[in-house]
C-alpha positions in Angstrom: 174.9 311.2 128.9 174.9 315.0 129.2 172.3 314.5 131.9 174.6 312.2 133.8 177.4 314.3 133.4 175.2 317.4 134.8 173.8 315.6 137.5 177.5 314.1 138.4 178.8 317.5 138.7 175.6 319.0 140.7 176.2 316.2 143.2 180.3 317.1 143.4 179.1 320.5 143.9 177.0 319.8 146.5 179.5 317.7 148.7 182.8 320.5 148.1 179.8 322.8 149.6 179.7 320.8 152.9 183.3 320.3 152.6 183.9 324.0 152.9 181.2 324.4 155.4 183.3 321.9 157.5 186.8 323.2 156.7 188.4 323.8 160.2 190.3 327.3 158.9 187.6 328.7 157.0 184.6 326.9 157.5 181.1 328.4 159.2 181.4 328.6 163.1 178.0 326.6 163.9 178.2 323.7 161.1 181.8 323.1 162.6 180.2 322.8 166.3 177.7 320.0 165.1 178.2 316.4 165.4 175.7 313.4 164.7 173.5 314.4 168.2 173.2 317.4 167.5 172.2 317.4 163.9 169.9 314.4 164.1 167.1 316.6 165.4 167.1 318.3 162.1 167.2 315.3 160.1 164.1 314.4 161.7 162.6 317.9 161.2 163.3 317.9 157.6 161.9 314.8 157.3 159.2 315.7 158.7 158.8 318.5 156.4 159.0 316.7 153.6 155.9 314.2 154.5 154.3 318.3 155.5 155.1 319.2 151.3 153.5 315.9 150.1 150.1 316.5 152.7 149.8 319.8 150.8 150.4 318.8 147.3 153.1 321.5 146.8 155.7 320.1 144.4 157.9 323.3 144.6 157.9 323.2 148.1 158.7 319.5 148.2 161.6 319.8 145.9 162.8 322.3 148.2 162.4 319.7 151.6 163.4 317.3 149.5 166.8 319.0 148.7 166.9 320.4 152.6 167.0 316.0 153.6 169.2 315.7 151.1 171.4 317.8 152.8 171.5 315.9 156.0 172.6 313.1 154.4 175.6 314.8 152.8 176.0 316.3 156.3 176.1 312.5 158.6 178.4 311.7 155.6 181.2 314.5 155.5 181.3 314.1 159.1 181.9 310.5 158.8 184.4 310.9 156.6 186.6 313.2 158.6 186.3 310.2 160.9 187.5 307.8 158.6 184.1 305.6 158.7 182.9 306.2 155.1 181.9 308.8 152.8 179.2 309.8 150.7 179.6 308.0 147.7 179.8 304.5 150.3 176.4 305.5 151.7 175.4 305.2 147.7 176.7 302.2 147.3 175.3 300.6 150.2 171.9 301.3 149.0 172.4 300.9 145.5 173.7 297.1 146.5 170.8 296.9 149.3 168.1 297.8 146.6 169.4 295.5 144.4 170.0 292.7 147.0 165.9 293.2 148.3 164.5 293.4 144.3 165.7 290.0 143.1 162.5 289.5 141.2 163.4 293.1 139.3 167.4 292.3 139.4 167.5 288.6 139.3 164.9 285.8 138.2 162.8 285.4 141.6 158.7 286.2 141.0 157.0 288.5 142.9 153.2 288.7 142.2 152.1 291.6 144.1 152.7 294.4 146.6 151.4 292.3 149.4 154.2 289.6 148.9 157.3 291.9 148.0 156.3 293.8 151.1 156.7 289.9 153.1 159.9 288.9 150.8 161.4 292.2 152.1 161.2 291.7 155.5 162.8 288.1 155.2 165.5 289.7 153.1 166.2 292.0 156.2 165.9 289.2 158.7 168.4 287.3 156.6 170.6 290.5 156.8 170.4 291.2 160.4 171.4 287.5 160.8 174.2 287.7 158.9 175.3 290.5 160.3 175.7 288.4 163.8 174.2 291.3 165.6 171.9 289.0 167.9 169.1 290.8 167.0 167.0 287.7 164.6 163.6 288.2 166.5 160.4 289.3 164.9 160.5 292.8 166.3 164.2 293.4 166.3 165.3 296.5 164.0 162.1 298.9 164.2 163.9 301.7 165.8 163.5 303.0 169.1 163.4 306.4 167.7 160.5 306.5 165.6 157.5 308.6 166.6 155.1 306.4 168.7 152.4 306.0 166.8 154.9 304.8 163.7 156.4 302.3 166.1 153.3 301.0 167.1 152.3 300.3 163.7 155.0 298.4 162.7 155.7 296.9 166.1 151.9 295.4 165.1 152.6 295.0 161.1 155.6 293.0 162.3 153.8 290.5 164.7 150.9 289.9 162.1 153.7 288.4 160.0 153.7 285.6 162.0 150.6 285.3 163.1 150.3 287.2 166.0 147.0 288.9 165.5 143.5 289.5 165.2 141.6 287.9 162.1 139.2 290.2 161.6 138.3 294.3 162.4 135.6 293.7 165.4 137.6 291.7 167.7 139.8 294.6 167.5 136.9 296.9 167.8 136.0 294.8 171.0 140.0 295.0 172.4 139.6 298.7 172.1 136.4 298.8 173.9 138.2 296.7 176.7 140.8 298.9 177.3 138.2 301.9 177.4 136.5 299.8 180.2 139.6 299.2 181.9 140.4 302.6 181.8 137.1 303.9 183.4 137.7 301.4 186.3 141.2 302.7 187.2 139.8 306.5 186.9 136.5 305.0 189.0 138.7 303.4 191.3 140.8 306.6 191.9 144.0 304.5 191.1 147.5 305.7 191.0 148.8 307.6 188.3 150.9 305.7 186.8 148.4 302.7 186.5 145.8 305.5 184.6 148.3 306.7 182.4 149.4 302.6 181.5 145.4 302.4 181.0 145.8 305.3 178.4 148.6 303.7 176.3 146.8 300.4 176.2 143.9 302.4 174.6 146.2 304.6 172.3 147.6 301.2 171.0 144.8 299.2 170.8 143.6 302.4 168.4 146.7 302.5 166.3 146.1 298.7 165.2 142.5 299.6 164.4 143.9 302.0 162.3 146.2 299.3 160.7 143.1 297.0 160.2 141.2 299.9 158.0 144.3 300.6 156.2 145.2 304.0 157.6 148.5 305.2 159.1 147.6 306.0 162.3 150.1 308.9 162.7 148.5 310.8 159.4 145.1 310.3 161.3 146.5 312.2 164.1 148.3 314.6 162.0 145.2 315.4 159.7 143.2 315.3 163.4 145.1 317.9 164.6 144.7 320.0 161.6 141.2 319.8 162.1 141.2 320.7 165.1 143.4 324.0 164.8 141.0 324.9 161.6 138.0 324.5 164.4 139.8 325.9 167.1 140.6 329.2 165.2 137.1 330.0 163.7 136.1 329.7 167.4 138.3 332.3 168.2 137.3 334.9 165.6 133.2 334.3 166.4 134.1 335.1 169.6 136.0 338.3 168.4 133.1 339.3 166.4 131.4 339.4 169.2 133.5 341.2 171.1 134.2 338.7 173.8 137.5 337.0 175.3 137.1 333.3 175.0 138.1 332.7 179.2 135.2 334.7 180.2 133.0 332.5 178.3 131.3 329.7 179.5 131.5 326.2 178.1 128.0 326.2 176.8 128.9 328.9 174.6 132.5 327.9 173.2 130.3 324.4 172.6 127.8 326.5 170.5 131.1 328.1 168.9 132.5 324.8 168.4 129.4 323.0 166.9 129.1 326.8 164.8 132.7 325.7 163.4 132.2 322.5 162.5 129.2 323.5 160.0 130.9 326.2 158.6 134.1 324.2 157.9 131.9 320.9 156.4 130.1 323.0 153.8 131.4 322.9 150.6 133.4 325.9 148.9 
């Protein structure tokens, strides 16, 4: 009970914090500018952030994201509440009732007998909602938000089709589509087409990739995040060898940032 009562009163604090932050006489200057545009970018940031904390395995600094999202979410809700919308403890219940609503073989007396079909029963559940709702928007692809990073889109944008049967049965055909586009791609580049065709050529083949990726059971956007980490490691022992060497990587040729390159990739696959 004392640990209720302590977390009650941490959570109190934390919203008369954003209430003073927001208070018109004596509030600060720039959190009384913002408005849900112009703090959205940050909630995506620290969101981002967070998923950054749990790639590096650093609890302390994911408690710390962790408390920096929570933060948005007290911020969207004190500025809905000036507007009369809802407040903080609303956003609560909502998802207290939503979890409970989408776990009825936890919170009821429906079975569930494993990951694969809770994750199924789930989206039903929000299908049902979205209907209910009478928002128009019942179709197998409706809710995945337009904001979402590409690749996460894609992903679910192919998760969500799947559902019904829209998809590949097994990993080659999808091998083969990706191939395709690849081909398809060389012919517009061969064929000197227009811009707009190569670059459509380019986002059948980035697509086509993020469903292989959905077929081995990777997230596609953690690929390219842990690629791009790779690539920066690479990139910067290529630039101290050619330091060491006293030379300045544009006056190189490429045969010798390749020999870097391939120098790099040794170095970093050895074991510590």
């Amino acid at each position: 009970m004392d640990d209720t009562r302590n977390e009650n009163r941490l959570v109190d604090e934390l919203l008369d914090i954003m209430a003073r932050l927001r208070d018109p006489r004596d509030g600060c200057p720039w959190d009384l500018q913002q408005d849900f545009a112009s703090i959205a970018p940050y909630t995506l940031e620290e969101a981002y952030e967070v998923a950054e904390a749990i790639a590096r395995n650093e609890p302390d600094e994911l408690c710390d994201e962790l408390g920096d999202l929570l933060f948005q979410v007290v911020f969207h809700a004190q500025l809905a509440k000036e507007k009369g919308w809802f407040g903080f403890r609303d956003v609560v219940a909502a998802i207290n009732d939503k979890l409970i609503r989408r776990h009825p073989h936890v919170f009821g007396d429906e079975s569930i007998e494993d990951a694969e079909q809770q994750t199924l029963a789930w989206e039903r559940h929000k299908a049902k909602e979205r209907a209910t709702r009478g928002t128009g928007k019942t179709g197998t692809l409706d809710g995945v938000p337009l904001a979402l990073p590409a690749l996460v889109r894609a992903q679910k944008l192919q998760r969500r089709a799947a559902r019904v049967g829209f998809d590949w049965r097994e990993r080659q055909e999808v091998v083969a589509k990706l191939e395709e586009e690849l081909e398809e791609l060389k012919q517009a580049l061969a064929a000197q087409e227009p811009p707009e065709r190569v670059r459509e050529e380019l986002g059948d083949i980035l697509f086509s990739a993020v469903n292989l990726a959905r077929f081995v059971d990777a997230d596609a956007e953690s690929l390219l995040r842990e690629a791009n980490e790779k690539f920066t490691a690479r990139f910067r022992l290529v630039e101290r060898l050619a330091a060491e060497q006293r030379q300045d990587m544009r006056d190189c040729s490429l045969e010798e940032l390749e020999a870097w390159w391939q120098q790099a990739k040794r170095q970093l696959q050895q074991p510590s």
